[in-house]
C-alpha positions in Angstrom: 24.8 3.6 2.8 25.1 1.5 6.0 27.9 -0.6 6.5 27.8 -3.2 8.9 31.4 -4.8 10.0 30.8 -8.5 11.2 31.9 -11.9 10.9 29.6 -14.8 9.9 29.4 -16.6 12.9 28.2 -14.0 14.8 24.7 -14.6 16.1 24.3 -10.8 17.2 25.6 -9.9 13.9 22.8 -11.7 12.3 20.3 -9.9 14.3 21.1 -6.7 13.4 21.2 -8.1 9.3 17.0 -8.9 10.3 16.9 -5.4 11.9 18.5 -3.7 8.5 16.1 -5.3 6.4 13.2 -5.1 7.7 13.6 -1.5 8.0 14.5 -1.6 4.6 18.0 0.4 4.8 20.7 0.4 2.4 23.4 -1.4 3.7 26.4 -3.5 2.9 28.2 -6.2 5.5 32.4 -6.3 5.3 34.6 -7.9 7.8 36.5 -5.7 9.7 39.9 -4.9 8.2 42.7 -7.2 9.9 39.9 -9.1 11.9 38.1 -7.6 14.9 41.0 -6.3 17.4 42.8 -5.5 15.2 44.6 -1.7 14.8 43.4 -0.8 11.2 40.0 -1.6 12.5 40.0 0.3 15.7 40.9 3.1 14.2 37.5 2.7 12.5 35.3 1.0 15.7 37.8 1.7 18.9 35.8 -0.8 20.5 37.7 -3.1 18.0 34.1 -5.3 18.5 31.8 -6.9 16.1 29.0 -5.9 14.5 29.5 -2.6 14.7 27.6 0.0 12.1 29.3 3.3 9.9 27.6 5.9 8.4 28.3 9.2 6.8 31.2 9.5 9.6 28.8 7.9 12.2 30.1 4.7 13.9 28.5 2.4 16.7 29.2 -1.0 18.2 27.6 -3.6 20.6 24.0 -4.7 18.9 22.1 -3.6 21.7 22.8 0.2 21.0 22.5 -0.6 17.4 
């Protein structure tokens, strides 16, 4: 399963919520842990940037590459 770390106001966030969908992915959205920036959540994203995608050890930020 996808997850997808993002906060609700994002507006790029949202885009890649449409582009989950309509490809029909499993996936699940969680904030990032201690809020974007944050060290518990760069140790998952070092970008420390929202959304940003894990998978089966996978991870990628910025929508655009997503």
């Amino acid at each position: 399963m996808i997850t997808l770390y993002n906060v609700p106001v994002s507006s790029y966030g949202s885009k890649i919520r449409i582009i989950l969908d309509q490809k029909k992915c499993d996936w699940t959205e969680t904030p990032p842990p201690d809020g974007y920036g944050s060290t518990a959540y760069k140790s998952i994203i070092p970008a420390g940037t929202v959304p940003a995608i894990s998978h089966d050890g996978f991870h990628l930020a910025d929508s655009e590459a997503i």
